[in-house]
C-alpha positions in Angstrom: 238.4 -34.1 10.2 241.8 -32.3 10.9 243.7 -30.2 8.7 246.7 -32.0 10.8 245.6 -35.6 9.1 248.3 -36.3 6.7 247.4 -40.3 6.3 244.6 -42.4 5.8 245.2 -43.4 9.6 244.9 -40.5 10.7 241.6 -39.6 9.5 240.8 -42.6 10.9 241.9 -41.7 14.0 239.9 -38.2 14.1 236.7 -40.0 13.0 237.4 -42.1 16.2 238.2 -39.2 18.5 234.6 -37.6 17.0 231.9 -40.2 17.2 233.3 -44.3 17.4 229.7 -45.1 18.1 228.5 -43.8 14.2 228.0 -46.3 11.2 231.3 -46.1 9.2 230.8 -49.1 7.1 227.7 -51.0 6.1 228.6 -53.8 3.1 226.2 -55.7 1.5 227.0 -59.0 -0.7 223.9 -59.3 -3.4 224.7 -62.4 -4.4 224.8 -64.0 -1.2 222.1 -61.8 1.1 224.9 -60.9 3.4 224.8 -57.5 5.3 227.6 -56.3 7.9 227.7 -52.8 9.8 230.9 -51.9 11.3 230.7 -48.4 13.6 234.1 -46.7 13.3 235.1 -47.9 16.5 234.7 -51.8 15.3 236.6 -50.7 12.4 239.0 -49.3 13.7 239.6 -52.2 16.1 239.5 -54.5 12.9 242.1 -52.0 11.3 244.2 -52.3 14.8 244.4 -55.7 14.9 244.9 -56.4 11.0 248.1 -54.0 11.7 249.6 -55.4 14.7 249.3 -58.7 12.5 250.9 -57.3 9.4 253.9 -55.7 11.6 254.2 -58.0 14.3 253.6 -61.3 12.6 254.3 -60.9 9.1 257.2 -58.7 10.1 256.1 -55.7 7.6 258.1 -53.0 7.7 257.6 -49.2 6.0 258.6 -49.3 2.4 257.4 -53.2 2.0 254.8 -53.2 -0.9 251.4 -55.5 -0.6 250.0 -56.8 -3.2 246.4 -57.0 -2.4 244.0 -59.2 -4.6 240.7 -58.7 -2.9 237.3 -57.8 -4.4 234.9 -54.6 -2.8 234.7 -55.9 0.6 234.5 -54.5 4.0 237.7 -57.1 5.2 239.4 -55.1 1.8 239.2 -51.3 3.5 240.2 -53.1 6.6 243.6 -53.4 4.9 244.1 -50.8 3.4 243.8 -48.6 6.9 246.1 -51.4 8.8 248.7 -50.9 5.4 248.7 -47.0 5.5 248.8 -47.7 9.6 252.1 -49.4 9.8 253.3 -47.8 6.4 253.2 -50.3 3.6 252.4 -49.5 0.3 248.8 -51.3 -0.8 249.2 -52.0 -4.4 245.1 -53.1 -5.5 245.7 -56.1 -8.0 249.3 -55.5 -7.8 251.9 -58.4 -9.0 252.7 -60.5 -6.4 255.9 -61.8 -7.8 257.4 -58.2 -7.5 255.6 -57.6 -3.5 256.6 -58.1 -0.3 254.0 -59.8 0.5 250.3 -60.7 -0.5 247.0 -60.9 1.1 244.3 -62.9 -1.4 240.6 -63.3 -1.4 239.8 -67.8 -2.1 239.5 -66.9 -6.1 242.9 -66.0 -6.6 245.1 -68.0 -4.7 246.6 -69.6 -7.6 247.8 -66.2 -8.8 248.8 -65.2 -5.2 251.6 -68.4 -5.1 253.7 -66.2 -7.1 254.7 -64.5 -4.1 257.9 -65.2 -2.4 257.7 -63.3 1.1 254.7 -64.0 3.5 251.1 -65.2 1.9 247.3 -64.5 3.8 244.4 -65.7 2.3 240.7 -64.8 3.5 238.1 -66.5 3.1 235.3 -63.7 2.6 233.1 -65.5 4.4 230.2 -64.1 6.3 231.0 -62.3 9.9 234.8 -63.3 9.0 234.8 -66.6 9.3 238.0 -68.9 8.4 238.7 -71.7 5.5 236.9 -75.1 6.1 240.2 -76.1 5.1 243.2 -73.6 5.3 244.7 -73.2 1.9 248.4 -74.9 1.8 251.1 -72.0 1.9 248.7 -69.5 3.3 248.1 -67.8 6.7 244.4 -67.8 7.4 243.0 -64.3 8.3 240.1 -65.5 10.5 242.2 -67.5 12.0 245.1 -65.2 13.2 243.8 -62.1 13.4 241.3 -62.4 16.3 244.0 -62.6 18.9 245.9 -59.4 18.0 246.3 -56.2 19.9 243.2 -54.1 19.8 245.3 -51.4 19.8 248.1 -50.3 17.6 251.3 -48.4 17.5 253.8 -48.4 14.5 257.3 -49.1 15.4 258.5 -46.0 13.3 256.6 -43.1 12.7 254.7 -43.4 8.8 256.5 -40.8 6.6 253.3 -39.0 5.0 255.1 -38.6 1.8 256.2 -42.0 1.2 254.1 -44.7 -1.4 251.1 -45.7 0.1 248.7 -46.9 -2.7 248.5 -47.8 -6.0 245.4 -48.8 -8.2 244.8 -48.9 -11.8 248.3 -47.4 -12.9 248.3 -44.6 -10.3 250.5 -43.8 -7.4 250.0 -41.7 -4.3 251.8 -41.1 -1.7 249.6 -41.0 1.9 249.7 -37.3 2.0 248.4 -36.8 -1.6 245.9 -39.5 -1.0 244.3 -37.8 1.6 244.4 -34.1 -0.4 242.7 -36.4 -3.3 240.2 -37.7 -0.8 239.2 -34.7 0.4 239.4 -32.9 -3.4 236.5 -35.7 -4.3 234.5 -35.0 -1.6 234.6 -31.9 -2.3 233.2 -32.0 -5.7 230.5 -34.9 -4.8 229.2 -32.1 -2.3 230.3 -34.6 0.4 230.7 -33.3 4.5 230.0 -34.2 7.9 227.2 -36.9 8.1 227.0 -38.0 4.3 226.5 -41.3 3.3 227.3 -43.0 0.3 226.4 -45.3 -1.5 229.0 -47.2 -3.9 228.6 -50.2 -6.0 232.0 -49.4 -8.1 234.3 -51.9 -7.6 237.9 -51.0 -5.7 240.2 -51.8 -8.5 240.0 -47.7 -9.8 241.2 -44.7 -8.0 237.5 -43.6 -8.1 235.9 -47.2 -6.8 238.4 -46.7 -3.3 237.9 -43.1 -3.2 233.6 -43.5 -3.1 233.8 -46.6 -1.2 236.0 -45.2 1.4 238.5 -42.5 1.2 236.5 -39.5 0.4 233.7 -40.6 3.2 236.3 -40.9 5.6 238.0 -37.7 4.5 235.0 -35.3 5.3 233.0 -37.8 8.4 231.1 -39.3 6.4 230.1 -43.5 5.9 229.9 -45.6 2.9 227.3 -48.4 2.4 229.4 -50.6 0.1 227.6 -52.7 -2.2 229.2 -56.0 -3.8 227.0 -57.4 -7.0 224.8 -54.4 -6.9 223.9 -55.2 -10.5 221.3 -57.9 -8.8 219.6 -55.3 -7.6 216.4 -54.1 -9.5 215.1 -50.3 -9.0 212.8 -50.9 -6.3 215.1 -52.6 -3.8 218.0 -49.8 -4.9 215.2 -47.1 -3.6 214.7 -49.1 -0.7 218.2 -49.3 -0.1 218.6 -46.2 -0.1 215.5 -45.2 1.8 216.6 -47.7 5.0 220.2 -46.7 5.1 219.7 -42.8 4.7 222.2 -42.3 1.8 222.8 -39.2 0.5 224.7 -39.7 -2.7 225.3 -42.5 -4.9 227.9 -43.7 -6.9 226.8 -47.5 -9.0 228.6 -46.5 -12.4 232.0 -44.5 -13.2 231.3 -40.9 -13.0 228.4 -40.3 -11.2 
């Protein structure tokens, strides 16, 4: 990575300038048996096309806030790239009376009607796929996103010191996220090539930064793990064995 990357997107960007072909992301579901392996450059054309969608169809703009109510999942770092992409603050469980707009996994879309500005719901079904029946008020994910730009430019450059995230009552800016990132990988020993393993969920500072910041910060991957508490030892070894993980973070502070 670059000591130029002020943003989340621009790490991105160097890990894709470095090696697109590597694993980035590798998310298992263990209550449903479902595995997905995105290289960075298929997450990065996820994260392109997720942001063309927030800024050219939702009509986000930089400063908008997003309240995002989705669990760990791989489709759940895909926006919170495309929102540090085009500039809009991600808030992880955040109200969606007070935000601009809200994106919403099927289990809370009760909770997500609060919001008055645009509405997406996804599905969090296996390889992306869309609603059976799209939920009344909602933009389906699946079912926009797959004709968007595969590659994306922001309409205004992202001010690195503006609100990018906040989780679990803390607030960063995209330039101290990044410094936090890399301060965490840092003290988890993490570099070039790691790989870690995270079953703690994404509504903490220290479930994001494991399952994706502080990987991306140094080059690293993430094999994201959703349910890993129906996992026993032996298939956690294997786990680890087949994917080549390097460090492992299942409970707060390890």
């Amino acid at each position: 990575m670059n000591a130029t990357d002020h943003t989340p997107a621009d790490l991105l960007r160097s890990a894709l300038a470095a090696d697109p072909a590597r694993p980035f992301v590798t998310f298992y579901d263990d209550a449903t048996g479902e595995r997905v392996e995105l290289s960075v450059a298929t997450f990065a054309n996820w994260v392109a096309k997720t942001a063309n969608l927030l800024q050219g169809d939702l009509a986000a703009a930089p400063g908008d806030r997003l309240a995002l109510l989705l669990p760990t999942h791989w489709q759940t770092a895909v926006w919170l790239l495309a929102c540090s992409s085009v500039g809009v603050e991600a808030e992880v469980g955040g109200d969606p009376a007070a935000a601009d707009l809200v994106v919403s996994g099927p289990d809370t879309l009760d909770r997500a009607r609060a919001c008055t500005g645009e509405r997406v719901a996804l599905a969090l079904r296996p390889l992306g796929g869309r609603f059976p029946q799209p939920p009344e008020g909602f933009t389906d994910y699946a079912v926009e996103v797959p004709g968007q730009g595969d590659r994306f430019a922001p309409y205004a450059p992202v001010d690195p010191h503006a609100p990018a995230l906040a989780v679990g009552g803390l607030g960063l800016t995209a330039a101290e996220l990044v410094e936090r990132a890399r301060a965490d990988a840092a003290g988890r020993g993490l570099g070039p090539g790691s790989r870690v393993l995270s079953g703690l969920p994404y509504d903490t500072w220290e479930g994001l930064s494991c399952g994706l910041y502080a990987p991306l910060a140094v080059g690293g991957s993430v094999v994201l793990c959703r349910h890993p508490d129906r996992l026993d030892e032996d298939r956690l070894a294997a786990r680890r064995a087949d994917e080549r993980v390097t460090a492992t973070a299942l409970h707060p502070g390890l």
